[in-house]
C-alpha positions in Angstrom: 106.0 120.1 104.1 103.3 121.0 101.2 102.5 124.4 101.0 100.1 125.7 98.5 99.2 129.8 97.9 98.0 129.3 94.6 96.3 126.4 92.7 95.4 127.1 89.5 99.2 128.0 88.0 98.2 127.7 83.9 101.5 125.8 83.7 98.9 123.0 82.2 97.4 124.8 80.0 99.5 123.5 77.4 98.3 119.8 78.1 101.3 119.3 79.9 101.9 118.7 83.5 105.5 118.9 85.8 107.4 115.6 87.4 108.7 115.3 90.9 112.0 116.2 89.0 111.2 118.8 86.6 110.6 117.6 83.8 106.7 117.9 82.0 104.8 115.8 80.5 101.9 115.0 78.4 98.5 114.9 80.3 97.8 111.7 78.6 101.2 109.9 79.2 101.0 106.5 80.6 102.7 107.8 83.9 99.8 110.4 84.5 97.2 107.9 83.6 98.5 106.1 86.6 98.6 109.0 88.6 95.3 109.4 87.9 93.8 106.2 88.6 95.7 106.3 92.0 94.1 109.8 92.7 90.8 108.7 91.6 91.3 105.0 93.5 91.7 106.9 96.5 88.9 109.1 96.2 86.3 105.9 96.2 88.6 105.2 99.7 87.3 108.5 100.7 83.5 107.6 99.7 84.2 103.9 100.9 85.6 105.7 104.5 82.1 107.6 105.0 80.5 103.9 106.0 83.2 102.6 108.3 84.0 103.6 111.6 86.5 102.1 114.2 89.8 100.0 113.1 88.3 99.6 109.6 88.4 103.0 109.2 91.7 103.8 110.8 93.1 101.4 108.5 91.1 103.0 105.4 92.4 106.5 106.3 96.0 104.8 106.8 96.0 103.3 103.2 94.2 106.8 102.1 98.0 108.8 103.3 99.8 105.6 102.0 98.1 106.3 98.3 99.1 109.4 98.3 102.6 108.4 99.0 101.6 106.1 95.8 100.9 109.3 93.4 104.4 110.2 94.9 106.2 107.6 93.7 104.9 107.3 90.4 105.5 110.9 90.1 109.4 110.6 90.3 110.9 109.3 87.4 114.1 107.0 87.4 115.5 103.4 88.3 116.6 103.9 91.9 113.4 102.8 94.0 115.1 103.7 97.3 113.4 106.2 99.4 115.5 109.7 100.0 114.6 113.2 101.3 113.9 114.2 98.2 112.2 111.0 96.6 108.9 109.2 98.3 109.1 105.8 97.7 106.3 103.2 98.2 108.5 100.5 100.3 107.9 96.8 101.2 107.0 96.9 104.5 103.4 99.3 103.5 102.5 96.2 101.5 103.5 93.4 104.3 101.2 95.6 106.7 98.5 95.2 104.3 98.6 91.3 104.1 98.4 91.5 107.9 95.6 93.2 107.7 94.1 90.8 105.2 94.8 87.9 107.2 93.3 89.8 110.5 90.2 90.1 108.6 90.0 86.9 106.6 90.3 85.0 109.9 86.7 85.4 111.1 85.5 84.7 106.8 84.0 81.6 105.8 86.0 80.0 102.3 84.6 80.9 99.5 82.2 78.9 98.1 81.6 81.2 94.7 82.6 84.6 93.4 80.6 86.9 94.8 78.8 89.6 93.3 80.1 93.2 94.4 77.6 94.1 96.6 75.3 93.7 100.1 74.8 96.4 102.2 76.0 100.1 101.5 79.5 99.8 102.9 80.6 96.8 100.9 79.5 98.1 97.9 81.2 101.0 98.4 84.4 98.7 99.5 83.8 97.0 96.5 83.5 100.6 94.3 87.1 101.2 95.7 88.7 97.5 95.1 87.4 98.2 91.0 89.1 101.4 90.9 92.1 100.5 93.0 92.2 97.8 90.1 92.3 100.3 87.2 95.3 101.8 89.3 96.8 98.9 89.0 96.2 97.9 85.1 97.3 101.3 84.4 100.5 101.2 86.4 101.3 98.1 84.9 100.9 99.7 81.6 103.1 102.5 82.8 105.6 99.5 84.1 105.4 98.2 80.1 107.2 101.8 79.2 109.5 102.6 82.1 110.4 101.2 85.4 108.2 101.5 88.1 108.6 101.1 91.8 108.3 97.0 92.4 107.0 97.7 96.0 104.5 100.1 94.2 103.1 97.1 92.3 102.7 94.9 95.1 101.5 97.5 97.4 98.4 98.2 95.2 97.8 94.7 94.3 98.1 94.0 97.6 94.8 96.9 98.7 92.6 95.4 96.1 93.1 92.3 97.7 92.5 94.1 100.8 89.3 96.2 100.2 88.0 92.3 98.5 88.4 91.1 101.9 86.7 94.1 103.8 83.7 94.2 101.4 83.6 90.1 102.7 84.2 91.7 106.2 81.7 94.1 106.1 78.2 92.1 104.9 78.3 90.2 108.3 81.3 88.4 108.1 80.5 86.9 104.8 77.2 85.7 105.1 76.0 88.8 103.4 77.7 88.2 100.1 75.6 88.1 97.3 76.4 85.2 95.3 77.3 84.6 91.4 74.6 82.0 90.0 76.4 81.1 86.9 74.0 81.0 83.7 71.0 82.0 86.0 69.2 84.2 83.7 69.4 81.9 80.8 
């Protein structure tokens, strides 16, 4: 269990910041970046979550624990991806449950017939805000994956939610037929 007494500790002052195991690092290392495009990914769940209500945001709040879990595992160095008491691991199975709920949703959508413009009414943009930053996360944990290992499950997993809030945002502006098209060349 997480306790916190005290949050400020001036342990960063230095412009460092402490691992899962110990060790510090610098506040701009790739693996910190990637922390903190999760932590700021999630945050525009938490704006996204305001609109929705019901299932939606059930599964919203879900994936909101689940990217915490995310900062987690990209907190703890090493090679050995398996989950332990005293490592949280991102596994396969949080990644399978998102495809379900992709398909769940996708199975009342018309095809695409264009990109769409991120957009419609309030709660799909804001789905939209979140897909954008849940795919900095993921450009910045793939830079961090250029570097060092990281988690595979942790790559599909957030690959996986930007696919998942695209979906939504379709889900969301009246099953599709709120999506604001892309005119190509239209302003020429």
């Amino acid at each position: 269990m997480v306790r916190l007494n005290k949050i400020y500790t001036r342990t960063g002052d230095s412009g460092t910041t402490g691992l899962v195991d110990g060790s510090r690092v610098a506040k701009d290392a790739a693996r910190i970046e990637a922390i903190g495009a999760v932590d700021e990914a999630n945050s525009a769940l938490g704006l996204a979550l305001i609109a929705l209500d019901g299932e939606v945001a059930r599964d919203v709040r879900r994936l909101q624990n689940d990217m915490f879990d995310l900062g987690a595992d990209l907190a703890t160095p090493g090679e050995d991806f398996t989950p332990s008491e005293m490592a949280l691991r991102i596994v396969p199975a949080q990644a399978e449950w998102i495809e379900r709920r992709i398909d769940a949703l996708n199975e009342h959508l018309e095809p695409l017939r264009s990109f769409i413009l991120p957009g419609g009414g309030e709660a799909a943009a804001r789905a939209h805000v979140a897909r954008a930053a849940v795919r900095r996360a993921e450009r910045a944990m793939t830079a961090l994956a250029a570097e060092v290992p990281v988690n595979p499950a942790a790559l599909a997993f957030v690959n996986r939610l930007s696919d998942y809030l695209f979906v939504l945002a379709r889900a969301l502006n009246a099953s599709g037929d709120g999506d604001v098209l892309w005119q190509p060349g239209a302003n020429r």
